[in-house]
C-alpha positions in Angstrom: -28.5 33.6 0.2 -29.7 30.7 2.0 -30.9 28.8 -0.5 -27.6 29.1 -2.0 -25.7 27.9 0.9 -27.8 25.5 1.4 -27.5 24.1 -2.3 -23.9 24.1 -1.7 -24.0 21.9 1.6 -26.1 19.4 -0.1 -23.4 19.3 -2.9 -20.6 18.8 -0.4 -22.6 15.7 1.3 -23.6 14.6 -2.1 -19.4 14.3 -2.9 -18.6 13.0 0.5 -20.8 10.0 -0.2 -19.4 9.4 -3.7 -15.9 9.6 -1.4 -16.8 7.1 1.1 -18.6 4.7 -1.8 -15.4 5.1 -3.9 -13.6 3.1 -1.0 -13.7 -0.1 -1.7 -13.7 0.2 -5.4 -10.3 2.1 -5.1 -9.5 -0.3 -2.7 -9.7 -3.2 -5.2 -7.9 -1.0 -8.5 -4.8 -0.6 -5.5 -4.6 -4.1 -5.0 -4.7 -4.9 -9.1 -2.1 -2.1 -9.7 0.3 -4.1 -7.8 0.1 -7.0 -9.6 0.0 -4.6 -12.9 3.7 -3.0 -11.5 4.9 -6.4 -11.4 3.9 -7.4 -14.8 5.6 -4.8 -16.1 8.6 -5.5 -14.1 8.9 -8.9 -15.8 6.8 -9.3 -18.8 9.3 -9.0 -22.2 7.2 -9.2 -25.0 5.9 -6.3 -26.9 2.5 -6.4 -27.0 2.5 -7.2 -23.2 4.7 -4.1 -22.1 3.0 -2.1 -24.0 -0.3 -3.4 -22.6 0.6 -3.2 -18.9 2.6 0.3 -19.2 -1.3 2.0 -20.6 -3.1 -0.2 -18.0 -0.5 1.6 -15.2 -1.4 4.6 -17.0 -5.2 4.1 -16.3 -4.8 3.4 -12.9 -2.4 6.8 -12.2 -5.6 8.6 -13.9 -7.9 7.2 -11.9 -5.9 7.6 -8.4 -4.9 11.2 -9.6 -9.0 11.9 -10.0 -9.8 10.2 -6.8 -7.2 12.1 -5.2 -8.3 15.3 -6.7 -12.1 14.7 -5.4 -10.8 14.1 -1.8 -9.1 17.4 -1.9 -12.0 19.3 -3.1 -14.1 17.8 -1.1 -11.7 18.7 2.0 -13.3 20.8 4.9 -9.8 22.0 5.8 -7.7 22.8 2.9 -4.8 23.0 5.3 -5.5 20.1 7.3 -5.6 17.7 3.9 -2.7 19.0 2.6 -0.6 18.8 5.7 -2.0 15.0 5.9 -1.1 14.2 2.4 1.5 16.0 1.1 3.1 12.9 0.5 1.0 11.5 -1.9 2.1 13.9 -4.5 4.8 13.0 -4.8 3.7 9.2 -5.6 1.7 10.5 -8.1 4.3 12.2 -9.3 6.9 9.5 -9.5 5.4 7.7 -13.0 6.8 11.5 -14.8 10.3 10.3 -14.1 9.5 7.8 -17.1 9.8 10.1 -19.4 13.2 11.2 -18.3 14.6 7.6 -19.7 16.4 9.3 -22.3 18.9 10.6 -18.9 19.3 6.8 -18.2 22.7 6.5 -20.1 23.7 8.9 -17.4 25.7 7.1 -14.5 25.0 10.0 -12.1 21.0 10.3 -12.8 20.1 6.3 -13.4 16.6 7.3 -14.0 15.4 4.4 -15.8 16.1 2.6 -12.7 14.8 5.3 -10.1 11.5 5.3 -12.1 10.8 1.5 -11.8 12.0 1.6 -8.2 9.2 4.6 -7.7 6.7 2.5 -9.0 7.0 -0.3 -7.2 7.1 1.6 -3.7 3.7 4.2 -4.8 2.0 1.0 -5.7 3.3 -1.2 -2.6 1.7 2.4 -1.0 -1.5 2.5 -2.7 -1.9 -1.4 -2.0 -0.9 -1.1 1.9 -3.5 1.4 1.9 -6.1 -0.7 -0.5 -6.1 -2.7 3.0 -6.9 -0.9 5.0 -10.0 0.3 3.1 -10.8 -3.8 2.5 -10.5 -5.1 5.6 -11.7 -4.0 8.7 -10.5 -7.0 11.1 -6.8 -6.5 12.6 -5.6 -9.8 11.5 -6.8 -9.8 8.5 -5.6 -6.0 7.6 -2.1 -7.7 8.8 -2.1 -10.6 6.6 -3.1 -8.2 3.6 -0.3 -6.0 4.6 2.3 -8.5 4.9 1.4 -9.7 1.3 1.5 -6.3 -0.1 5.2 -6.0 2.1 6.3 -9.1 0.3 5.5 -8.2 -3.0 6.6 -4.9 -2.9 10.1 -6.4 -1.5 10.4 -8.9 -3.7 9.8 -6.5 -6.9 12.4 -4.0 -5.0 15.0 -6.8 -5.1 14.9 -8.1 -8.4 14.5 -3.9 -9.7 18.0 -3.2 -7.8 19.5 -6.4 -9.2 19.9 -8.1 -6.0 19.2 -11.0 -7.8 18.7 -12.0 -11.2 15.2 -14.5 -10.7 12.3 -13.1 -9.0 11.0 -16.3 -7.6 13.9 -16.6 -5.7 13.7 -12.7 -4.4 10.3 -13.8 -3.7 10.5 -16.8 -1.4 13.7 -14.6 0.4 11.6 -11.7 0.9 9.0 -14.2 2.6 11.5 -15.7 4.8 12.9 -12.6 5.2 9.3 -11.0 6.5 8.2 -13.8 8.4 11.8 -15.1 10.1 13.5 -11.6 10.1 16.5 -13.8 8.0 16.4 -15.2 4.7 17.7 -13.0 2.0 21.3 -14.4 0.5 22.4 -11.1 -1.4 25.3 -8.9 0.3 25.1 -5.9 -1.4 24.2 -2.8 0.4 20.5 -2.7 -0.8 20.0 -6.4 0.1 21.6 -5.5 3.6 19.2 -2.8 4.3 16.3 -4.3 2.8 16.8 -7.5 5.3 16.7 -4.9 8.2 13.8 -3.0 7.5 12.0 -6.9 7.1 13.0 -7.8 10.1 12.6 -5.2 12.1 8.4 -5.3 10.1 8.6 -9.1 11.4 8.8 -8.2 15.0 6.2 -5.5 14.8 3.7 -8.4 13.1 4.8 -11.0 15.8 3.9 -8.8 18.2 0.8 -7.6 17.0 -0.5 -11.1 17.0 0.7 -11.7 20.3 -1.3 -9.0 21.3 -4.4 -10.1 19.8 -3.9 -13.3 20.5 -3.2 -12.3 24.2 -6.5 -10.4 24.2 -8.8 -12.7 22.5 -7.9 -15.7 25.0 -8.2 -13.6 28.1 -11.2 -11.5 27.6 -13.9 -12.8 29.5 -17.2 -14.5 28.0 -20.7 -12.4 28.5 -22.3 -15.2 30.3 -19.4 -15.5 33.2 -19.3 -10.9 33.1 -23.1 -11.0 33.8 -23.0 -14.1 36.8 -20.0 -13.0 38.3 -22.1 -9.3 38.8 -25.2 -10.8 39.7 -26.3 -10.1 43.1 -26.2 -13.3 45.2 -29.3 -14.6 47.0 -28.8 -16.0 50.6 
C-alpha cells in the first residue's frame, strides 16, 4: 500500500514538472496563435484560409491537452475548477464555427460571433503567454499592451468599425496609449474607446509607480553607511 502511494506521488511530481516546463513553450504557441487569428481575419486566398483555419485548429488541440494536464494534475479539483471555469468556455468558442450554416440568420449572426470569439480567447491566451514570458513588470506591461492592441484592432475591423485594418490598427494604438484616437461612432467603436482608455490610465499609472519606486529606493552602499555605527 505504500509502495503504491508512493508510485503515485512520484507520478504527480513527475506531471507537475512537465506542467511547469510546458510554460514557456505554451507561452510562445499563445503569442503565434495571435498572429495566426489575425491571418485568418485577413488572408483571402484559398490555400492560405485553409492553411491558417488547420494551424488554429492545432493550436486549440494543443491548449485543450495542456489544459486537460493542468486539471488532472490539480491537487484541488474544486479549487481549479472554481479558478478556471472560464477557460472553457474559450475553448469552447472555436465550436461556434460550425454553426455558420445559422449565419443567414439576423437574430443568431454566428459567423460573426465565432470570429469575434476567436479573436478575444486568443487576445486571452496571449495576455496570459506574458505573463508566463516575462517576469519583469515593465516588460509584462509592454507585452500586454501589444497583445491589447492587437486584439483591438482585430475586434474593430471584425465588427466593421472600419473597413482597413491598418487604420483600426494605428486607432487602437492611439486609442491605448492617449485614451483618444478611434474615429468610428458606432456603438461598438464607442465602447471599445472606453474600455482603452480607461486600460491607458491603469498602464500610466503603473509606470508611474515603477518609475516612482525605482528612482527613490535607496542604493545598498548609502542603506549600509547611513546604519553604520559612528566612531567618535
Amino acid at each position: 500500500m505504500a509502495k503504491q502511494k508512493g508510485h503515485q506521488i512520484y507520478r504527480w511530481e513527475q506531471a507537475e514538472l512537465l506542467a511547469t516546463r510546458l510554460d514557456r513553450p505554451m507561452g510562445m504557441l499563445g503569442v503565434i496563435f495571435l498572429f495566426v487569428v489575425l491571418g485568418q481575419l485577413l488572408v483571402t486566398d484559398p490555400f492560405w484560409t485553409r492553411t491558417l483555419a488547420i494551424a488554429g485548429w492545432i493550436f486549440w488541440a494543443i491548449f485543450a491537452a495542456e489544459f486537460a494536464l493542468r486539471a488532472i494534475i490539480a491537487r484541488s479539483q474544486a479549487d481549479f475548477w472554481r479558478r478556471n471555469w472560464w477557460q472553457v468556455l474559450f475553448l469552447l468558442f472555436p465550436f461556434l464555427r460550425f454553426l455558420r450554416a445559422f449565419q443567414a440568420s439576423r437574430l443568431l449572426r454566428v459567423g460573426r460571433a465565432a470570429r469575434v470569439s476567436g479573436i478575444l480567447s486568443a487576445g486571452v491566451r496571449g495576455s496570459r503567454s506574458a505573463g508566463r514570458l516575462l517576469s519583469g513588470r515593465i516588460g509584462w506591461l509592454a507585452a500586454v499592451t501589444a497583445v491589447v492592441i492587437l486584439a483591438s484592432s482585430q475586434l474593430l475591423y471584425a465588427m466593421e468599425s472600419t473597413s482597413d485594418y491598418s487604420s483600426a490598427l494605428y486607432e487602437t494604438a492611439m486609442a491605448t496609449i492617449t485614451g483618444s484616437g478611434i474615429t468610428s461612432t458606432d456603438t461598438f467603436s464607442k465602447a471599445l474607446q472606453l474600455i482603452l482608455a480607461s486600460y491607458s490610465v491603469v498602464v500610466f499609472a503603473t509606470l508611474a509607480g515603477s518609475l516612482g519606486a525605482f528612482f527613490l529606493q535607496t542604493p545598498d552602499g548609502a542603506k549600509s553607511e547611513d546604519h553604520a555605527p559612528r566612531h567618535q
